[in-house]
C-alpha atoms as an extended CHARMM CRD file, in Angstrom:
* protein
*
       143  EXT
         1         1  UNK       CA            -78.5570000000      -42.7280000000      -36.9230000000  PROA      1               0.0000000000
         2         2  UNK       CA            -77.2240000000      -42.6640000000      -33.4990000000  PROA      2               0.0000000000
         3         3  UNK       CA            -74.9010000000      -45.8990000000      -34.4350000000  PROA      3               0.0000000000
         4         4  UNK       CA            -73.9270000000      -44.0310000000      -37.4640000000  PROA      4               0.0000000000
         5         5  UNK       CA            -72.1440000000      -41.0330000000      -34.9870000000  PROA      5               0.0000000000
         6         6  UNK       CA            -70.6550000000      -43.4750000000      -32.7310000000  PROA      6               0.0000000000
         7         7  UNK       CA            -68.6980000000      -45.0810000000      -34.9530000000  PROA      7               0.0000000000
         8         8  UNK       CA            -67.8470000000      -41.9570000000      -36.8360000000  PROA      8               0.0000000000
         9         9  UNK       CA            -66.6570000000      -40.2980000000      -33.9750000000  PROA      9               0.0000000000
        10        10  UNK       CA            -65.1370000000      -43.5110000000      -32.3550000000  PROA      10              0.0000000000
        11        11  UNK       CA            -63.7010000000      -43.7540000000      -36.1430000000  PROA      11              0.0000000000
        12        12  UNK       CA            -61.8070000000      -40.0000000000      -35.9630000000  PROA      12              0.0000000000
        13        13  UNK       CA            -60.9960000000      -40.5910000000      -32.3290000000  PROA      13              0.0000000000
        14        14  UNK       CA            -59.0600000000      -43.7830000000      -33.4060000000  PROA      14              0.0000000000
        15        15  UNK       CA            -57.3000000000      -41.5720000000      -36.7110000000  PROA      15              0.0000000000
        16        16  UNK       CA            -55.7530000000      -38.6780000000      -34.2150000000  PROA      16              0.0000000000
        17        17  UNK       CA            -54.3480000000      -41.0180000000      -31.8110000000  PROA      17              0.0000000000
        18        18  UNK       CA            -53.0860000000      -43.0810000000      -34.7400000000  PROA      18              0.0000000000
        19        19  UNK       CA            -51.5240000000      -39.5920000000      -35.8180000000  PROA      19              0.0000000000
        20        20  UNK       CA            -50.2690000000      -38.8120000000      -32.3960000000  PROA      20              0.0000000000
        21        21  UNK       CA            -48.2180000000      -41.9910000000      -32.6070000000  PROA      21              0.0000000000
        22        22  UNK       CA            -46.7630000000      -41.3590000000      -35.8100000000  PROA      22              0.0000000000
        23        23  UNK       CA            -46.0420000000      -38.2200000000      -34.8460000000  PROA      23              0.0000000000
        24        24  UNK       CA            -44.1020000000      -39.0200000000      -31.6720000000  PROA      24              0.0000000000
        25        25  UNK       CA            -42.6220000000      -42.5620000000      -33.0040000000  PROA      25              0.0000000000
        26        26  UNK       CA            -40.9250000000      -40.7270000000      -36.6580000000  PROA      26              0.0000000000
        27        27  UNK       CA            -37.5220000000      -39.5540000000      -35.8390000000  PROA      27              0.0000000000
        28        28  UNK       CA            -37.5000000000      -37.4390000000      -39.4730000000  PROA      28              0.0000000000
        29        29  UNK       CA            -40.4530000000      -35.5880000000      -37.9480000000  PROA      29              0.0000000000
        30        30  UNK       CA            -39.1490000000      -35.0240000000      -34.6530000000  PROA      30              0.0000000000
        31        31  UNK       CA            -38.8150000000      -30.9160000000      -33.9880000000  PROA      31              0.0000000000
        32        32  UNK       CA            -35.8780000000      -30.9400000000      -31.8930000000  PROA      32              0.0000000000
        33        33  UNK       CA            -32.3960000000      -31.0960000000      -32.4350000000  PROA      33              0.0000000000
        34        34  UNK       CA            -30.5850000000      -34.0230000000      -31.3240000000  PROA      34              0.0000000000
        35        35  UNK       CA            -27.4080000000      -33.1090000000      -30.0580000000  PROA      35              0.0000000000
        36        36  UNK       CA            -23.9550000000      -34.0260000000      -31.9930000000  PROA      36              0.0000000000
        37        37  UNK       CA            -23.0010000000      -37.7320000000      -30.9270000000  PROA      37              0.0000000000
        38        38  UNK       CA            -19.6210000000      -37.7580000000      -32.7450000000  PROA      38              0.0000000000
        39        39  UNK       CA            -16.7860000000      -35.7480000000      -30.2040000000  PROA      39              0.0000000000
        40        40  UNK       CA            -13.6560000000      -34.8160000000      -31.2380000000  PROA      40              0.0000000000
        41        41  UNK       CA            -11.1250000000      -36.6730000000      -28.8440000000  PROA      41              0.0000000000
        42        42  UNK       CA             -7.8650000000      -35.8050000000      -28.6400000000  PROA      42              0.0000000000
        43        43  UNK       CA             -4.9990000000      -37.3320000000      -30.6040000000  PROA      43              0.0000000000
        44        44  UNK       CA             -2.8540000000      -39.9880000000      -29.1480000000  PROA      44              0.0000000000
        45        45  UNK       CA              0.1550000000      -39.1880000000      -27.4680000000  PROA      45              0.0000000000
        46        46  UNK       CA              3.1450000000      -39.4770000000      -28.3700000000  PROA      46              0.0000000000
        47        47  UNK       CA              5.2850000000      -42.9380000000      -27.1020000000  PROA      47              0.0000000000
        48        48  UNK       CA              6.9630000000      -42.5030000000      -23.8550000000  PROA      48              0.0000000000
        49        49  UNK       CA              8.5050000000      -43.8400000000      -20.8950000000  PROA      49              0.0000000000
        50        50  UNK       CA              5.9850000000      -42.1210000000      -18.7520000000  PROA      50              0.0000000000
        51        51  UNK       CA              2.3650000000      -43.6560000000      -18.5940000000  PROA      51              0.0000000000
        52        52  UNK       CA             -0.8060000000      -42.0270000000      -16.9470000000  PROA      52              0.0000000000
        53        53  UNK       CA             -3.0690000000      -44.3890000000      -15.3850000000  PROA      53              0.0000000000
        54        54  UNK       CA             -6.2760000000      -43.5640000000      -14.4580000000  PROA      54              0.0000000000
        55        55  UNK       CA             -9.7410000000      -45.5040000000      -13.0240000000  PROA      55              0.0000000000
        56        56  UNK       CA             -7.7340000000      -45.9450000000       -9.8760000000  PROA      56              0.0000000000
        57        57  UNK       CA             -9.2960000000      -46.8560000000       -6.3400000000  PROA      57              0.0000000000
        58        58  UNK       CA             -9.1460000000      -44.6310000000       -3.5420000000  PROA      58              0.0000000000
        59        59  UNK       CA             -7.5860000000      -47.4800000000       -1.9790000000  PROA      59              0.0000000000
        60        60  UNK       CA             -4.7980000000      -48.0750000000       -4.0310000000  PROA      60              0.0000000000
        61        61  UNK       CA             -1.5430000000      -46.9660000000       -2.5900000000  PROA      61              0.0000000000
        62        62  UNK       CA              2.2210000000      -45.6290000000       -4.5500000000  PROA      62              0.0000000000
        63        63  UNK       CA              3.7650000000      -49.1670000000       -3.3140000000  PROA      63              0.0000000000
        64        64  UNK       CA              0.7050000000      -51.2940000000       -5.2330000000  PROA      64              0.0000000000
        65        65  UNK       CA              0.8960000000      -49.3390000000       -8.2030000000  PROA      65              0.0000000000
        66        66  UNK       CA              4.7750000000      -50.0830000000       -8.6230000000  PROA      66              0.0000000000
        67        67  UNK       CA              4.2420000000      -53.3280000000       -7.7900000000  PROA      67              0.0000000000
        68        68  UNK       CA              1.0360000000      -53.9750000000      -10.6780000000  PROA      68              0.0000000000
        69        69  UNK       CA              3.3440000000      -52.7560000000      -13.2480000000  PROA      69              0.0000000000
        70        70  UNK       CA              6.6700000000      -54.3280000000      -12.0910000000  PROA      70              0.0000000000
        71        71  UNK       CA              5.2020000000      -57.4390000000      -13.7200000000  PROA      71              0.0000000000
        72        72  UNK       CA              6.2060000000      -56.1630000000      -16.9410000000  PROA      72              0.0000000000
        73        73  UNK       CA              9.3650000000      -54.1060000000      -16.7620000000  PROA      73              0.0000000000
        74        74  UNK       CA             11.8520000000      -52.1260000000      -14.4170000000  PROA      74              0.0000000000
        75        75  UNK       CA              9.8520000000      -49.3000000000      -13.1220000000  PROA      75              0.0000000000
        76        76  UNK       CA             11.8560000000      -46.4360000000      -12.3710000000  PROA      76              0.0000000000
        77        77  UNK       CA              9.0070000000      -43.9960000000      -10.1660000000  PROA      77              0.0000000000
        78        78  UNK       CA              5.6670000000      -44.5420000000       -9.7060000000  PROA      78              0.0000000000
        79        79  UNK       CA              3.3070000000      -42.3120000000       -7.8170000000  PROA      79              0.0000000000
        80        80  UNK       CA             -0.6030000000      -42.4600000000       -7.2030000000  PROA      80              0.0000000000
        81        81  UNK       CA             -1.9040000000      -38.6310000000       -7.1390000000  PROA      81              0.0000000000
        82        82  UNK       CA             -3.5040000000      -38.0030000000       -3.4560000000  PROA      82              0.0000000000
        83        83  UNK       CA             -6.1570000000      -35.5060000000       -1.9830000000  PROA      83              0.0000000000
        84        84  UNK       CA             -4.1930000000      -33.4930000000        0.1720000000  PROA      84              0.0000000000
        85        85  UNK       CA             -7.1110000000      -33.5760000000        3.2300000000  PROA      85              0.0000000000
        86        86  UNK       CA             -7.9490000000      -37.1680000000        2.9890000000  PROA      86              0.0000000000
        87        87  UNK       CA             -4.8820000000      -38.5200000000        2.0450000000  PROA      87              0.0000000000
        88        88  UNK       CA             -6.7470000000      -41.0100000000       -0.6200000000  PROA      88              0.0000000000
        89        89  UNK       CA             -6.4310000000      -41.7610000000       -3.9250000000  PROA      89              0.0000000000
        90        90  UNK       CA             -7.6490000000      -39.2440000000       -6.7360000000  PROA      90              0.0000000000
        91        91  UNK       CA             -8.1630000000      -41.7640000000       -8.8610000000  PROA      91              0.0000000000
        92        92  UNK       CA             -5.1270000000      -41.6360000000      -11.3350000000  PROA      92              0.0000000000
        93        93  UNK       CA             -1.3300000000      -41.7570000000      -11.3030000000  PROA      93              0.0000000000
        94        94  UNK       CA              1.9480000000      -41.9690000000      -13.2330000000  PROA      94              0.0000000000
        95        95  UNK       CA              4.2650000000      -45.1890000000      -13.8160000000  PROA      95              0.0000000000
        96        96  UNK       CA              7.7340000000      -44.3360000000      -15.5040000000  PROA      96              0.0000000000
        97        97  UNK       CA              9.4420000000      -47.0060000000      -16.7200000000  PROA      97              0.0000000000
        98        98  UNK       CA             13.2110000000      -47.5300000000      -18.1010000000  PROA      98              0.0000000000
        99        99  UNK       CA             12.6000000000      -47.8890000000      -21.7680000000  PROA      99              0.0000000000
       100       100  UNK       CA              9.9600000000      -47.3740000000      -24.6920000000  PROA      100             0.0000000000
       101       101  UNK       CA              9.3770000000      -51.3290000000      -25.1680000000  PROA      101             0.0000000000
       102       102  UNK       CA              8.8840000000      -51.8420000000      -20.7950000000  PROA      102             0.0000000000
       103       103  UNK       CA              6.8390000000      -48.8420000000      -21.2360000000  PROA      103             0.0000000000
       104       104  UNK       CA              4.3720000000      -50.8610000000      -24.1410000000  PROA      104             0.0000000000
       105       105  UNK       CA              4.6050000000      -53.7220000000      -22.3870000000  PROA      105             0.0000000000
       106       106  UNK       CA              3.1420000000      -52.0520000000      -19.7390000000  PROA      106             0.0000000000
       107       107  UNK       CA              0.0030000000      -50.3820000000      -21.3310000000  PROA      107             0.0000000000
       108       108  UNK       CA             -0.5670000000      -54.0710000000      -23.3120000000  PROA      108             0.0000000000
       109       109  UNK       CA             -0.3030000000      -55.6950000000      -19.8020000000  PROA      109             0.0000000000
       110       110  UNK       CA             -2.4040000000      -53.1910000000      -17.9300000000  PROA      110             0.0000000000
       111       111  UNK       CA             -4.8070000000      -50.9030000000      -19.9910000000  PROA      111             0.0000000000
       112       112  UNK       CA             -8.4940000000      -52.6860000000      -18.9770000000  PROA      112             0.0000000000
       113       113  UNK       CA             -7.4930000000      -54.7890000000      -16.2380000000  PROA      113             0.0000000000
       114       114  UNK       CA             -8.5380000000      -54.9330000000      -12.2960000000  PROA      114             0.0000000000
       115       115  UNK       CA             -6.3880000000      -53.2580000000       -9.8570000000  PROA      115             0.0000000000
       116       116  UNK       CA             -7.9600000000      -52.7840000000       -6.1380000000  PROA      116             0.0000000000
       117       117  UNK       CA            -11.3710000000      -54.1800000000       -7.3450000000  PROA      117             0.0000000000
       118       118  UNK       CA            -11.4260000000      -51.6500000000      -10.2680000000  PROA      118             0.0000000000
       119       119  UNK       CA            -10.8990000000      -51.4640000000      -14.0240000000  PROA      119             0.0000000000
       120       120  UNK       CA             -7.5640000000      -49.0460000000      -14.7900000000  PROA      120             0.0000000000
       121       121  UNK       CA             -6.7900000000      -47.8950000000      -18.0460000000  PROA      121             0.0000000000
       122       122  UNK       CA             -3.1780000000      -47.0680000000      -18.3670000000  PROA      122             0.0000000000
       123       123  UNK       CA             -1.9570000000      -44.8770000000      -21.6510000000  PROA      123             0.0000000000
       124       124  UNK       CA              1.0970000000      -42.6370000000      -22.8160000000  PROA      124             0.0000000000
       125       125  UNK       CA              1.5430000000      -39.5340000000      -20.5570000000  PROA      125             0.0000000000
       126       126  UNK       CA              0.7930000000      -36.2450000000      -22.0890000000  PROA      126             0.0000000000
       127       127  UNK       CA              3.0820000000      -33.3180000000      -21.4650000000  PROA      127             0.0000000000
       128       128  UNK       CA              1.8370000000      -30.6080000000      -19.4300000000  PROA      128             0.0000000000
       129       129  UNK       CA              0.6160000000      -27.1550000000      -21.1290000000  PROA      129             0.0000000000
       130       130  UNK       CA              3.0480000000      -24.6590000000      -20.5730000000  PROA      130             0.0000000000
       131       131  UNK       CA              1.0400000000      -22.1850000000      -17.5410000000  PROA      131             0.0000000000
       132       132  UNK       CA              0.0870000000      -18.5400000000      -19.2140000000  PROA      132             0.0000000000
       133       133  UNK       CA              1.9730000000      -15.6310000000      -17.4120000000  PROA      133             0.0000000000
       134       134  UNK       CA             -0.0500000000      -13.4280000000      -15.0190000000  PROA      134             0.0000000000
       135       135  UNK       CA             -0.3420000000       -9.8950000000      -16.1470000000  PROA      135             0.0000000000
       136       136  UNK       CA             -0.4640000000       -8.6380000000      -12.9100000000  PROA      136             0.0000000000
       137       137  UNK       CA              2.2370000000       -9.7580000000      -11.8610000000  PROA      137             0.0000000000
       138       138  UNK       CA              5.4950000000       -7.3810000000      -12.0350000000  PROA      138             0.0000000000
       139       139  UNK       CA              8.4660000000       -8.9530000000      -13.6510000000  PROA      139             0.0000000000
       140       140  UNK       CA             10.4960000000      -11.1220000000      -11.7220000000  PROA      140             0.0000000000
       141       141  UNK       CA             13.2660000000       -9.4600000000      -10.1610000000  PROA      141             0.0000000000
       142       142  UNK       CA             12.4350000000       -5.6750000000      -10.2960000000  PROA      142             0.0000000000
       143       143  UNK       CA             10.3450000000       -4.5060000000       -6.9140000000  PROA      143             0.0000000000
């Protein structure tokens, strides 16, 4: 009798941890819900001369910059954004170049490569949003 309720109980201990498992291994189960994986990016921008490269080293200087992207076309300004205190890199900049094709050339020849030890991605520039107006601010002009 006493084997009997052993394996009985060893039996229903084995069924709820079974069930536990099931219960914590089925995703169509699972109570939560899982957050949205699919984010809406924004669209491309448009072609131009002016290209915004980012994934830069706090090492890399204005001069380097110009002189990564000279490789593939006249480069009219180039400028590496800087932290005013520190004086080192932010981490992105802007390369303008002469012409549309320099300008692809440019993103083929740079977008995922090594620059200072670090991967850059280079892409079209986006134009800035234009900046709200204050509303307490009087008009210009009329003090």
């Amino acid at each position: 009798m006493a084997m009997k309720a052993a394996t009985a109980a060893i039996s229903s201990h084995y069924q709820m941890c079974r069930g536990i498992r099931a219960f914590c291994s089925s995703p169509s189960t699972f109570p939560f819900n899982l957050p949205k994986t699919n984010i809406d990016k924004p669209p491309p921008a448009e072609p131009s001369t002016n290209l915004f490269v980012s994934g830069l080293s706090k090492r890399t200087t204005t001069e380097g910059l110009r002189d990564a992207f000279a490789k593939f076309g006249e480069v009219l300004h180039a400028r590496v954004m800087t932290d005013r205190v520190s004086g080192y890199s932010k981490g992105y900049g802007f390369v303008r170049y002469a012409t549309l094709q320099e300008a692809e050339a440019g993103i083929k020849g740079m977008d995922g490569q090594f620059l200072d030890g670090w991967v850059i991605f280079a892409e079209y520039a986006r134009p800035r949003p234009p900046v709200p107006p204050l509303n307490n601010r009087p008009p210009q002009g009329q003090w």
